[in-house]
C-alpha positions in Angstrom: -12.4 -68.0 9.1 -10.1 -68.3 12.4 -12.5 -66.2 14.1 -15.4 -69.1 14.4 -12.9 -71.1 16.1 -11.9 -69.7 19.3 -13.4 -69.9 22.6 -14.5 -67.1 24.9 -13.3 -68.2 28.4 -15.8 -67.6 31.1 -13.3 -65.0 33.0 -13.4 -62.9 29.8 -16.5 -60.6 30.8 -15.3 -59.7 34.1 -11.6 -58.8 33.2 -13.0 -56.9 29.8 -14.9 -54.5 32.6 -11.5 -54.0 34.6 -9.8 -53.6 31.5 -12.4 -50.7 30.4 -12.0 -49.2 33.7 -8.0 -49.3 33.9 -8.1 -47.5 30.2 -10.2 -45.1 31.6 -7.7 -44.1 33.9 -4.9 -43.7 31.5 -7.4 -41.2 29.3 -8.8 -43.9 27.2 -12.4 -42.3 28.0 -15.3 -40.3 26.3 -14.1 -37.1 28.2 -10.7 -37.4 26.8 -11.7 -39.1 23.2 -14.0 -36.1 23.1 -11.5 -32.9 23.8 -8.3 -34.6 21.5 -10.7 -34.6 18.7 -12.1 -30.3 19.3 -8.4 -29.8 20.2 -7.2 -31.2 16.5 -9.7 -29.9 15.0 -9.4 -26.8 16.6 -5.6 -26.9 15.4 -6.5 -27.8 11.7 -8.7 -24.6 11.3 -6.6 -22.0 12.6 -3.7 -23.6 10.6 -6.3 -22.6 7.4 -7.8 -19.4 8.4 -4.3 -18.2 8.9 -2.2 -19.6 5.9 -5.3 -18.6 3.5 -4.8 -14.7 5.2 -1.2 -14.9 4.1 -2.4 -15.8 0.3 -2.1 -19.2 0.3 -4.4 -21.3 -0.8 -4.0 -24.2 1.7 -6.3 -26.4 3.7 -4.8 -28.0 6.8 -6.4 -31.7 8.5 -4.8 -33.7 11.3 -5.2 -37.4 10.8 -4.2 -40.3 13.2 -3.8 -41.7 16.4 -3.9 -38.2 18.1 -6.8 -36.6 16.4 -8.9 -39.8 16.2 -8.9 -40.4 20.4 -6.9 -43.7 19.8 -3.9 -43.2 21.5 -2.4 -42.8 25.1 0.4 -41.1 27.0 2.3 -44.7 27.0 2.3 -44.9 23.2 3.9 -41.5 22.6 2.4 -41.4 19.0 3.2 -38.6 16.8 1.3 -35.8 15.3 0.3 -36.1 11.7 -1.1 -33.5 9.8 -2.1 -33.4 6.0 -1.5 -29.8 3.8 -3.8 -29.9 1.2 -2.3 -27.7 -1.8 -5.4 -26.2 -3.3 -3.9 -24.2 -6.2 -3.3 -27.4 -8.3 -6.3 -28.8 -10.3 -6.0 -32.7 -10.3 -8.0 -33.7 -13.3 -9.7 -37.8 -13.4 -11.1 -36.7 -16.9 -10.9 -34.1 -19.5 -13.7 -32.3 -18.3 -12.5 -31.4 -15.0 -10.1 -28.8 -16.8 -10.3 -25.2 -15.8 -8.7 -22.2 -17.4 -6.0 -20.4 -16.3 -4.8 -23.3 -13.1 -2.2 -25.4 -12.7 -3.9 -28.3 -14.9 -2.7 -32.3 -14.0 -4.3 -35.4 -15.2 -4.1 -38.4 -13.5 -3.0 -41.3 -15.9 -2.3 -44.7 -15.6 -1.5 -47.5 -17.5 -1.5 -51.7 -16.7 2.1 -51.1 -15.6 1.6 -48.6 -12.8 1.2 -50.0 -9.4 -1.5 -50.1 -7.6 -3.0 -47.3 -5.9 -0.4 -44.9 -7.8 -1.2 -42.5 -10.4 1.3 -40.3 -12.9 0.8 -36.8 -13.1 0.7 -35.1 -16.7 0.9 -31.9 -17.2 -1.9 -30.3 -19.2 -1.7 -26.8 -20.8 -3.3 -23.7 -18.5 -4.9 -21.7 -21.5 -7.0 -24.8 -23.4 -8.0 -28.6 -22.5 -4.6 -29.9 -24.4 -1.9 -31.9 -23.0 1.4 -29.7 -22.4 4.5 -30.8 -24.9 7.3 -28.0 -23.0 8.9 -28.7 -20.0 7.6 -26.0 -17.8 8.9 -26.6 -14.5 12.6 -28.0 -13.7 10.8 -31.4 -12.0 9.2 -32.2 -15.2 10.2 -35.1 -17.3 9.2 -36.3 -20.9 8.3 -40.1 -21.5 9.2 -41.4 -24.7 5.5 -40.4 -26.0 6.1 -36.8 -25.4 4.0 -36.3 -22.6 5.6 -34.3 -19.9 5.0 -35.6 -15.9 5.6 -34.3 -12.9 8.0 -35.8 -10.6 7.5 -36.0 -6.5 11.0 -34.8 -6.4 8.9 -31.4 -6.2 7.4 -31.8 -2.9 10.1 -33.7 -1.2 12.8 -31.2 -2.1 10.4 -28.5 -1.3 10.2 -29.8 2.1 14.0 -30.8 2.5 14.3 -26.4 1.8 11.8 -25.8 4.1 13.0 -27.8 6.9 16.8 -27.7 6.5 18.9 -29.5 8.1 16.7 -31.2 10.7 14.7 -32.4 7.4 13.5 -35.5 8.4 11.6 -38.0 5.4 8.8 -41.1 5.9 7.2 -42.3 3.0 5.4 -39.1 2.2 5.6 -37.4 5.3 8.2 -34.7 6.3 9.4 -32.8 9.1 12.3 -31.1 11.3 10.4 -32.5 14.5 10.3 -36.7 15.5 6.7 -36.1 17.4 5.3 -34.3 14.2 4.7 -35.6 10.2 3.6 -33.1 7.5 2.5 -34.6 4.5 1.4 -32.2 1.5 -0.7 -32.9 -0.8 -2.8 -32.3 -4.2 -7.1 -33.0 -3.6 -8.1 -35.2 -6.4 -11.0 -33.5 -8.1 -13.5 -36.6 -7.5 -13.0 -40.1 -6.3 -10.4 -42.1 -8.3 -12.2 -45.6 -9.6 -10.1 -47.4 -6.6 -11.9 -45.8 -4.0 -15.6 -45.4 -6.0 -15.6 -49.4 -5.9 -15.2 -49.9 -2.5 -18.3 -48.0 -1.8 -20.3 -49.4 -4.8 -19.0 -53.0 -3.4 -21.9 -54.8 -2.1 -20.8 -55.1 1.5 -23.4 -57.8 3.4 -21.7 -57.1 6.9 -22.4 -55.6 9.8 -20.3 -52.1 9.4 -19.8 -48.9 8.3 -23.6 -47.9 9.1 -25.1 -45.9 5.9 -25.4 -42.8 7.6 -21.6 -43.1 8.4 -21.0 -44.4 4.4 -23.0 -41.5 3.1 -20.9 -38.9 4.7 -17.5 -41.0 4.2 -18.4 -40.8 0.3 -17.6 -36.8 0.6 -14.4 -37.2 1.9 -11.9 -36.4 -0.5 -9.1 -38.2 -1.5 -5.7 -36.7 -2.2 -2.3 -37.7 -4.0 1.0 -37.4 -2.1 4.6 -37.9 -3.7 5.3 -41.3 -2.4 6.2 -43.5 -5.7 6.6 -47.2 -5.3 9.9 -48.6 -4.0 11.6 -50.5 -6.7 9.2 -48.9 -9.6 11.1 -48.1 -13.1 9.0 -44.8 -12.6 8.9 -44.5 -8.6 10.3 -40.9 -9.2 7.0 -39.7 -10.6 4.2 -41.9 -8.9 1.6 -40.5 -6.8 0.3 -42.3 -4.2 -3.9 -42.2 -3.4 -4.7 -41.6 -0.4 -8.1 -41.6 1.3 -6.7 -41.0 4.7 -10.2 -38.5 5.0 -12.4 -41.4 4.7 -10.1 -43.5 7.3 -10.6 -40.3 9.6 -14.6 -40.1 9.5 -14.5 -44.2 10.1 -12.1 -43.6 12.8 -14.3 -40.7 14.4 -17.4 -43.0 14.3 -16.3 -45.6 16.7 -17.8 -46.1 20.0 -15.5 -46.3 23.1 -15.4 -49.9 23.0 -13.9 -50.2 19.6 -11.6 -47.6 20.0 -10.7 -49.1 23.4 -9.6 -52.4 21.5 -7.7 -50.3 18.5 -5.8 -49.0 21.8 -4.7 -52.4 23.3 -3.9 -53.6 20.1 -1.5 -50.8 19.9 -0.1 -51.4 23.2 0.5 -55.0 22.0 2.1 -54.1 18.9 4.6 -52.1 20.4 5.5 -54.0 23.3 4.9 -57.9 22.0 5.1 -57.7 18.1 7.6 -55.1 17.4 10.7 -56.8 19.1 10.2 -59.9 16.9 11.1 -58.0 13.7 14.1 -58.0 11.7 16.0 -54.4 11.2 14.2 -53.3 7.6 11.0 -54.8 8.5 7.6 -53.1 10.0 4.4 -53.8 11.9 2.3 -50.4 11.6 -0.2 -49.2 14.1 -2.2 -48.9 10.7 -2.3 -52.8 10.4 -3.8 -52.7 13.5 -6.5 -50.1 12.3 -6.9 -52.2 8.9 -7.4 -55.8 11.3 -10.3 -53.5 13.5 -12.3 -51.9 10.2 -12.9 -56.0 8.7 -13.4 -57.1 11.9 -15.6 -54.8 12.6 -17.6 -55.8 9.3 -18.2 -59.3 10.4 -18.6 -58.8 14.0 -22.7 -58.1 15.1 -23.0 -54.8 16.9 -23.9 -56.0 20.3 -20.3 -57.8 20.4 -19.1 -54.4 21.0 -20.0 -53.6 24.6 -17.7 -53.2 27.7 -18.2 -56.9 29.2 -16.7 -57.9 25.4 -13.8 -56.1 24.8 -11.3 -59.2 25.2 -13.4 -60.5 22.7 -13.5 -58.1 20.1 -9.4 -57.8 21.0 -9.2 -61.9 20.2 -11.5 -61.3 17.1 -9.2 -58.7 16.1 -6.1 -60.9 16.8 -7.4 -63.5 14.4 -8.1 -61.2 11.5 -4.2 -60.2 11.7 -3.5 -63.8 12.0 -5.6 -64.3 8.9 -3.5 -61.6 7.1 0.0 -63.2 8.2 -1.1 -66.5 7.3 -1.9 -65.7 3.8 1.5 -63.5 3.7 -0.8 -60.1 2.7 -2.4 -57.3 4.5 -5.5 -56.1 2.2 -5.9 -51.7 2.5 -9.2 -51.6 3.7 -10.3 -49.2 1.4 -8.2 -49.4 -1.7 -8.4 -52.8 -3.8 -5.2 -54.8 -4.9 -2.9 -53.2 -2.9 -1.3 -55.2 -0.1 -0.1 -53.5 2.6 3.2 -55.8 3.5 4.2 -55.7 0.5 8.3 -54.1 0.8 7.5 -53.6 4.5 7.0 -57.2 6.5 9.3 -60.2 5.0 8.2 -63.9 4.6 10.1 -64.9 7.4 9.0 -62.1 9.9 5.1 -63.0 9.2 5.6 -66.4 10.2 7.2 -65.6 13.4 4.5 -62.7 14.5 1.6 -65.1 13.3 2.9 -68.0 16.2 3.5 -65.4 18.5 0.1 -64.1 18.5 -1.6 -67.9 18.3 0.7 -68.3 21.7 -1.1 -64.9 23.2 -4.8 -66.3 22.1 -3.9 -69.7 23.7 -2.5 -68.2 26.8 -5.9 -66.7 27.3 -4.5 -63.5 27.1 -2.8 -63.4 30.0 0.0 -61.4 28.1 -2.2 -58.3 29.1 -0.9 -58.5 32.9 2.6 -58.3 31.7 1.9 -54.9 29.6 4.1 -52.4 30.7 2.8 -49.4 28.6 0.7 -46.8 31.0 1.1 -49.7 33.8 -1.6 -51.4 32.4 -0.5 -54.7 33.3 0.1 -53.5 36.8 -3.3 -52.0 37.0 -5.3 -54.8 35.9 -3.4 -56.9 39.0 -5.6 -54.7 41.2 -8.4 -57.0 40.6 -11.1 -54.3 42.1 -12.5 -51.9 39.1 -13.1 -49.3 41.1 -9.7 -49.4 43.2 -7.3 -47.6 42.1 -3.5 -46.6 43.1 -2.2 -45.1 40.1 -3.6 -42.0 39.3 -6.0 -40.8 36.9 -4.2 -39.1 33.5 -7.3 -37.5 32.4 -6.3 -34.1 33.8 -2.9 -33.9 33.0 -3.7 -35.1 29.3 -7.0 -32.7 28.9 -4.1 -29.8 30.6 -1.6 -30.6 27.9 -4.1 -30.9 24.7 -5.8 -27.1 25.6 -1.8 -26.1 26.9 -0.5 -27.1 23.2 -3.6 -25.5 21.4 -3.0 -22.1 23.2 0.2 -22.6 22.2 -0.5 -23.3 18.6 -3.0 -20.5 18.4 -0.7 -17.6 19.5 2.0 -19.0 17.1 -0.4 -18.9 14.2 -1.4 -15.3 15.5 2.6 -14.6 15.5 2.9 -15.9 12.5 0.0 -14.2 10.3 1.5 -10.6 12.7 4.6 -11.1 11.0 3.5 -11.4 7.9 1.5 -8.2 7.6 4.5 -6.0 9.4 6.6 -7.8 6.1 4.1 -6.9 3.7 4.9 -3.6 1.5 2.1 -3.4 0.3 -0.4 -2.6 3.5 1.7 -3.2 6.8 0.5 -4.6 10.0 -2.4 -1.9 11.0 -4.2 -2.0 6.9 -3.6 -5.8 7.0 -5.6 -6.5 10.3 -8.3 -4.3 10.0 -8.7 -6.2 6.1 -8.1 -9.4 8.1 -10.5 -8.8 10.6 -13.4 -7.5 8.3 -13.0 -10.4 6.2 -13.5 -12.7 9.4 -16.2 -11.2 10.8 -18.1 -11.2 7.4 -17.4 -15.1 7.2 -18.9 -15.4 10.6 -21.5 -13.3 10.2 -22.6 -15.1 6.8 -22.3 -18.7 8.3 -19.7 -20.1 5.9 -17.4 -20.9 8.9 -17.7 -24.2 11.1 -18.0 -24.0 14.6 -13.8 -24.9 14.7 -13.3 -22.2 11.8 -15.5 -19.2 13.9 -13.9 -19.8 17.3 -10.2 -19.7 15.8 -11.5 -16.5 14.1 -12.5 -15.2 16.9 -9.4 -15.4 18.8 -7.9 -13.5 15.7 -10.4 -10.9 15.5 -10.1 -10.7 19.5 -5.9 -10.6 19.6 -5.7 -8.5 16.2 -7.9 -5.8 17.6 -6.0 -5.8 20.5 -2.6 -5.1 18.9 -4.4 -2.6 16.6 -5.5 -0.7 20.0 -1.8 -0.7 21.0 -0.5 -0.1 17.4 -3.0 3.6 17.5 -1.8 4.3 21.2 1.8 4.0 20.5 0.7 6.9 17.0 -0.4 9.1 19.4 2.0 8.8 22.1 4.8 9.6 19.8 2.6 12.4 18.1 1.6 13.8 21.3 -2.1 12.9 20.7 -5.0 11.9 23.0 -6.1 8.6 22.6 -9.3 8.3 21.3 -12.6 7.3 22.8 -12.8 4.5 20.1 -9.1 3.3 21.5 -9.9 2.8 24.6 -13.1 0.9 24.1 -11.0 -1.8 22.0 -8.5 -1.9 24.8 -11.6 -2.9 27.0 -13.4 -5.0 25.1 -10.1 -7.2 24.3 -8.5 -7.4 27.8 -10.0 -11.4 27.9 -7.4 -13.0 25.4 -6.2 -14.2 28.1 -5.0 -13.8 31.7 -2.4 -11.6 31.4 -0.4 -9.7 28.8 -3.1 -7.6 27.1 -3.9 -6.0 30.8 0.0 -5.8 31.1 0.0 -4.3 27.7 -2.5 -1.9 29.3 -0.8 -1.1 32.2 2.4 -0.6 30.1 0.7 1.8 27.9 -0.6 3.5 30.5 2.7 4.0 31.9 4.0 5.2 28.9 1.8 8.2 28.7 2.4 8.8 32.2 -0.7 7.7 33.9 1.1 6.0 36.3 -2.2 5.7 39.1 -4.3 3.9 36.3 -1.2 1.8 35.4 -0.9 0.8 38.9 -4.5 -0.3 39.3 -4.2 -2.6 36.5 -0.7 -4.0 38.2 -2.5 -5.3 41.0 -5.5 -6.5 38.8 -2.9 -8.6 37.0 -0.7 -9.9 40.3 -4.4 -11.4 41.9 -5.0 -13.3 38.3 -1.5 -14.9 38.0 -1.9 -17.9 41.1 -0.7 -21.0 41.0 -3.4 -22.1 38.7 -1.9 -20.4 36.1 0.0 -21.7 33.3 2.2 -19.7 30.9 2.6 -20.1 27.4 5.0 -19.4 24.3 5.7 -20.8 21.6 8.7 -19.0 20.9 10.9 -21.8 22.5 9.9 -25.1 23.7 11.3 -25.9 27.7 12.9 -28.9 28.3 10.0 -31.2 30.5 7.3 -28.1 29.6 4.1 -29.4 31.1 1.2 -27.0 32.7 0.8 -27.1 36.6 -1.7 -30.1 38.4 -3.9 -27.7 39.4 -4.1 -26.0 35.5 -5.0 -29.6 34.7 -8.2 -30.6 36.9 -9.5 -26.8 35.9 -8.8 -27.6 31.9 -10.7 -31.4 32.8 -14.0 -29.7 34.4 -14.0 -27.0 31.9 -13.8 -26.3 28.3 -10.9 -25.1 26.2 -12.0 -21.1 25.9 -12.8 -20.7 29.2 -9.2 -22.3 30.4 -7.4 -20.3 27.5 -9.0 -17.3 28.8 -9.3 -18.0 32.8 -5.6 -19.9 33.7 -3.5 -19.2 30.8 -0.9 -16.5 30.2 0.9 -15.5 27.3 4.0 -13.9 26.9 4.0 -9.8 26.2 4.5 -8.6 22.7 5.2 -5.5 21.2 5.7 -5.4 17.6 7.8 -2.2 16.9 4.7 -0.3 15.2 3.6 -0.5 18.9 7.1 0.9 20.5 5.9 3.6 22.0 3.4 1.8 24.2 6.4 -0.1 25.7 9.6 1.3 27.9 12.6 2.1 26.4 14.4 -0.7 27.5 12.2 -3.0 25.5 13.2 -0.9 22.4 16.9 -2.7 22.5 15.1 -5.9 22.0 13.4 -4.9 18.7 16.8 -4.2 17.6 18.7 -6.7 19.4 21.2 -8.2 16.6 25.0 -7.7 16.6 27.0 -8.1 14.0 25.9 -11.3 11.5 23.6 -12.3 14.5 21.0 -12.4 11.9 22.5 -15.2 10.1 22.5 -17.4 13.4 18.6 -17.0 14.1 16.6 -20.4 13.6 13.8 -21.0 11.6 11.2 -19.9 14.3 13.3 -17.4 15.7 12.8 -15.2 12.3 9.1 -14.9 13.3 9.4 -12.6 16.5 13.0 -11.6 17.0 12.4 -8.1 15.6 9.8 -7.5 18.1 10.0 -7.2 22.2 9.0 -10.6 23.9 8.9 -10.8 27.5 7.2 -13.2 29.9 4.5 -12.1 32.0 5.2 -12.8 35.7 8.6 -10.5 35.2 7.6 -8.0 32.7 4.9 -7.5 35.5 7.4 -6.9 38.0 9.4 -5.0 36.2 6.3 -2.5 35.3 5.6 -2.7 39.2 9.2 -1.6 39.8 9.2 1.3 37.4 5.4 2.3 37.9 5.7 2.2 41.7 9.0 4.2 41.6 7.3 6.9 39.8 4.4 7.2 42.2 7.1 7.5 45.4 6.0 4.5 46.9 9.6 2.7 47.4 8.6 -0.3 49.8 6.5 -1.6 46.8 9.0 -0.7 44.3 12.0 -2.7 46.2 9.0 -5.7 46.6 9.0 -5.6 43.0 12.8 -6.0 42.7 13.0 -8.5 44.9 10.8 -10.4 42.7 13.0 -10.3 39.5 15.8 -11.2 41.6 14.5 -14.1 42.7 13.5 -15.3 39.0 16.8 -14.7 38.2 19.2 -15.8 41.0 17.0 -19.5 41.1 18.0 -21.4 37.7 15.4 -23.5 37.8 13.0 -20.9 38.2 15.0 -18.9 35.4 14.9 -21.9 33.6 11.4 -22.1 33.7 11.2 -18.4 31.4 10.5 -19.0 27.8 12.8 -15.9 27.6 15.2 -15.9 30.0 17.8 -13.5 28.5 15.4 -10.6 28.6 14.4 -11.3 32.3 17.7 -10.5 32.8 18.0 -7.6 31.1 15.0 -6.1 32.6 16.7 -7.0 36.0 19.9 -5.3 34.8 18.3 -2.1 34.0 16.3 -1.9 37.6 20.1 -2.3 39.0 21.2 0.2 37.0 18.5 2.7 38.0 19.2 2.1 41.6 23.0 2.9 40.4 24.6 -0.6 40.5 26.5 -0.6 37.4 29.0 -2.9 38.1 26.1 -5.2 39.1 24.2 -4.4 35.8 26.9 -4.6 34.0 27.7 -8.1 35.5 23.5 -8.9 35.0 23.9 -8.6 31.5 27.2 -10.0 30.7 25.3 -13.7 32.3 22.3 -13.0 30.2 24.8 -13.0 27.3 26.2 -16.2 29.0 22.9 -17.7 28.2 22.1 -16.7 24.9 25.6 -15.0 23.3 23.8 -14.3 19.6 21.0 -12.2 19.3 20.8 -10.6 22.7 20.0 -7.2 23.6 22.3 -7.8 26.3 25.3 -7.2 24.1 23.6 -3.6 23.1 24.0 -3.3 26.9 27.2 -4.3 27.3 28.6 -1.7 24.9 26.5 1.0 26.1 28.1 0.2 30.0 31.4 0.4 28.7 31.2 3.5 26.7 32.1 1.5 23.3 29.1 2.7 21.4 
């Protein structure tokens, strides 16, 4: 092995301990390993809970560089995320049939590549295989038997994703920084993966505990045939990315410190040596750390020998390019160059990295990725110049969560005002009584119960505002029961179910109560406050410093609750609960507007959306009006004016047209027409389709 042959120079201990520290810095750390795994994991169960509510039967993990801690804000790595279609019953043997599913046996002959698997389609009603083509992605062998082509999934996705459909190997998407990959669970382990754990395995890692628990990982197929395959069209590819995960998540700080450099190295040193066609993954680099790690003793791994371990690593790849194949880690004969890293290429990344071993590794001062090299020239670990990431990547992880979470709660919202069959007040009270059973019987995990309980939490919120709006139009008194919801739910965040509140409050003419909870709201939203939406993504969106060192000191319900503020919604079963002028914006399409709304836009354009430092105002305005007391009203105003006459603040609104338009109607009221009218003909300047502004427009000038 190359391994016993290098050298450890007698600088290595020192400079691995200054290396540890500089990673620190750049969120390489246990803090930061820690809160990117709860936030993905976090993300992975809401994505379930809420596509199970809407009836399908899907399970969602996140897998990679971002979930496993083994990334930084240098290597901008991408978000994958694996759906797990759970309707389809992937059969290894005739016994695992079950009646009435979507029955497919995995078959394979000496002809079908490694690590690939055709589907055949068995019958529904009995164990017998299926001799009709059933579905148009079917296709009959010469033997009769009918398979099922990947074509299904990838034009599936290329549907779902339109125009912006974007394909790699299995994964799809309409986004570069995000890879979905769907996929069928196998029903047990496949005899490729069942050997590597049976394999007797004299080295020094995976620990047993860490084995037993890898062993209950499943494995999935995903439509990915075999370049170059006479039946590439209907392969399935194994995958047991699960089992990489659990590995991945068992590392100590140390080994996922050296995956991280390795990375770094990759992309800066390795990658510009390649010819156009030809690859080095980030997943070689994981593949070179797992057998390493095997034949490497335990106490290797420690701060003072990370240059080490990095060399060892180094070596292990060198091993692979030598011999012209990658072995999968997992998976036996499968070689993980193959149709991916040429002849030629190997040879020149295998003397490159000799040249980096040689050199002492003195290639890690000229690392540009997170100033790493610059960093280590400060020769003091505990010196520092360049600041510490940990906040500002702890502030982004529990910003995109938030984010994530009210878009999943948008999403599953939508769904039940669509549904004819119960509607959005039957749906969440089902909804909510089906989560709170599942919490209170113990079948959730700690990830599944708290992204239930921000449902149950912002559902029985909107059902509070849902009952108010009834009775407002009916000319009802709220009940007692109302407003104990209303006060129990006012903590989804900082803002916009107290603005809610307040709104309602106006609405029935309360305007004293609605005032109180005004100023309530105006004290919460300082400069420690970040807002979030995922309506629409901002161009350089990024919470505040000082939303960053509170998300680093404390955890992520206490932040989403504490320094985070959503935009207002009103769904328009809650209308009545909301001024008048936010009706316009449940009905805000012109025309074939309709046509000319994107994908996400179809979510929450029939509702009322509104930021919440200007819908505040704009409350303030009419609430403060109402009461008499003009100085405050005009303060009010003057706030929306300045949103809107500053473009980067405007800029700054997730919403922006409908800040307008709420400043447009407070000109109006103080009879400036001419400036309304010239309010709303910019806020049609901004967004021209699918703006309530035009409703405006023609209202001004008498054409409607």
């Amino acid at each position: 092995m190359l391994q016993a042959m290098f050298r450890i120079p007698p600088f290595f201990p020192s400079l691995s301990v200054l290396l540890c520290r500089r990673l620190d810095a750049v969120g390489a750390n246990t803090l930061v390993f820690d809160r990117r795994r709860e936030a993905f994991l976090h993300r992975e169960a809401m994505w379930t809970i809420t596509d199970q509510a809407k009836g399908q039967n899907f399970v969602a993990f996140h897998f990679g560089s971002q979930s496993e801690g083994t990334t930084t804000p240098g290597l901008r790595s991408d978000t994958d995320m694996l759906i797990s279609i759970n309707d389809i019953n992937i059969m290894l043997h005739w016994s695992d049939w079950k009646r009435g599913k979507f029955n497919f046996l995995m078959v394979k002959d000496e002809s079908t590549p490694a690590q690939h698997y055709l589907l055949q389609r068995v019958r529904s009603d009995e164990p017998l295989s299926e001799t009709r083509v059933v579905d148009p992605y079917d296709v009959i062998d010469s033997q009769g038997r009918v398979f099922h082509s990947n074509l299904n999934v990838i034009s599936s996705c290329a549907e779902a994703f339109g125009v912006n459909h974007l394909r790699r190997g299995p994964s799809n998407s309409d986004d570069e920084d995000v890879d979905y990959v769907l996929a069928f669970p196998c029903t047990s382990l496949p005899a490729e993966i069942l050997a590597w754990f049976n394999a007797t395995r004299p080295g020094y890692w995976p620990p047993p505990e860490v084995f037993r628990i890898a062993r209950q990982c499943p494995c999935f197929l995903v439509a990915d045939g075999y370049r170059g395959s006479p039946t590439e069209h209907i392969e399935w590819r194994v995958t047991p990315n699960l089992i990489e995960r659990h590995l991945m998540f068992s590392l100590n700080n140390v080994q996922k410190k050296c995956l991280i450099v390795l990375k770094m190295l990759k992309k800066q040193e390795l990658t510009p040596h390649l010819h156009e066609g030809c690859k080095f993954t980030t997943f070689y680099c994981k593949t070179a750390l797992f057998f390493t790690l095997e034949r490497t003793p335990s106490d290797v791994w420690r701060e003072q020998g990370l240059l080490e371990c990095i060399v060892r690593c180094l070596h292990t790849i060198r091993e692979f390019l030598i011999q012209g194949e990658c072995p999968h880690y997992i998976v036996e004969n499968v070689d993980l160059f193959d149709k991916k890293l040429c002849r030629e290429c190997q040879v020149k990344l295998e003397k490159h990295i000799r040249v980096m071993i040689q050199d002492d590794m003195h290639v890690l001062f000229n690392l540009q990725i997170d100033d790493i090299g610059e960093r280590l020239m400060q020769l003091h670990p505990h010196v520092e110049r360049f600041p510490d990431q940990s906040a500002s990547i702890c502030g982004k992880l529990t910003f995109d969560m938030s984010a994530f979470y009210v878009l999943k709660f948008t999403t599953i919202c939508k769904h039940m005002c669509d549904s004819r069959y119960t509607g959005f007040y039957e749906g969440a009270i089902d909804l909510i009584n089906e989560l709170t059973f599942r919490q209170a019987n113990g079948t959730f995990s700690r990830y599944e119960s708290n992204s239930a309980q921000f449902l149950i939490t912002n559902l029985l919120s909107s059902l509070a505002s849902v009952a108010s709006s009834y009775c407002i139009q009916t000319g009802q008194a709220i009940p007692r029961e109302v407003w104990h919801v209303y006060s129990e739910t006012l903590d989804t965040d900082v803002a916009s179910s107290r603005l809610k509140l307040a709104s309602m409050l106006y609405c029935q003419g309360d305007l004293h109560r609605s005032a109180f909870v005004l100023n309530d709201v105006q004290q919460r939203l300082d400069n420690s406050v970040t807002y979030v939406c995922p309506c629409r993504k901002l161009p350089n969106e990024k919470p505040s410093g000082d939303f960053c060192e509170y998300a680093l000191r404390h955890g992520n319900p206490e932040t989403l609750t504490s320094k985070m503020a959503f935009c207002v919604r009103f769904m328009r079963e809650e209308m009545y609960c909301a001024p008048a002028i936010l009706w316009f914006e449940m009905y805000r399409s012109v025309g074939d507007d309709i046509g000319h709304r994107r994908a996400c836009e179809l979510v929450w354009m029939d509702w009322a959306e509104v930021d919440a430092l200007p819908f505040m105002l704009y409350l303030q305005y009419l609430t403060f009006g109402g009461l008499r007391e003009r100085q405050r009203q005009l303060q009010a105003l003057q706030g929306l004016l300045n949103i809107c006459s500053n473009l980067v603040t405007l800029g700054k609104m997730f919403h922006p047209e409908t800040v307008a338009n709420l400043l447009g109607h407070c000109e109006e009221m103080e009879g400036h027409m001419e400036v309304a009218l010239a309010i709303y003909n910019a806020s049609r300047d901004l967004m021209p389709r699918n703006n309530a502004a035009n409703l405006h427009i023609l209202r001004l000038t008498g054409l409607q």
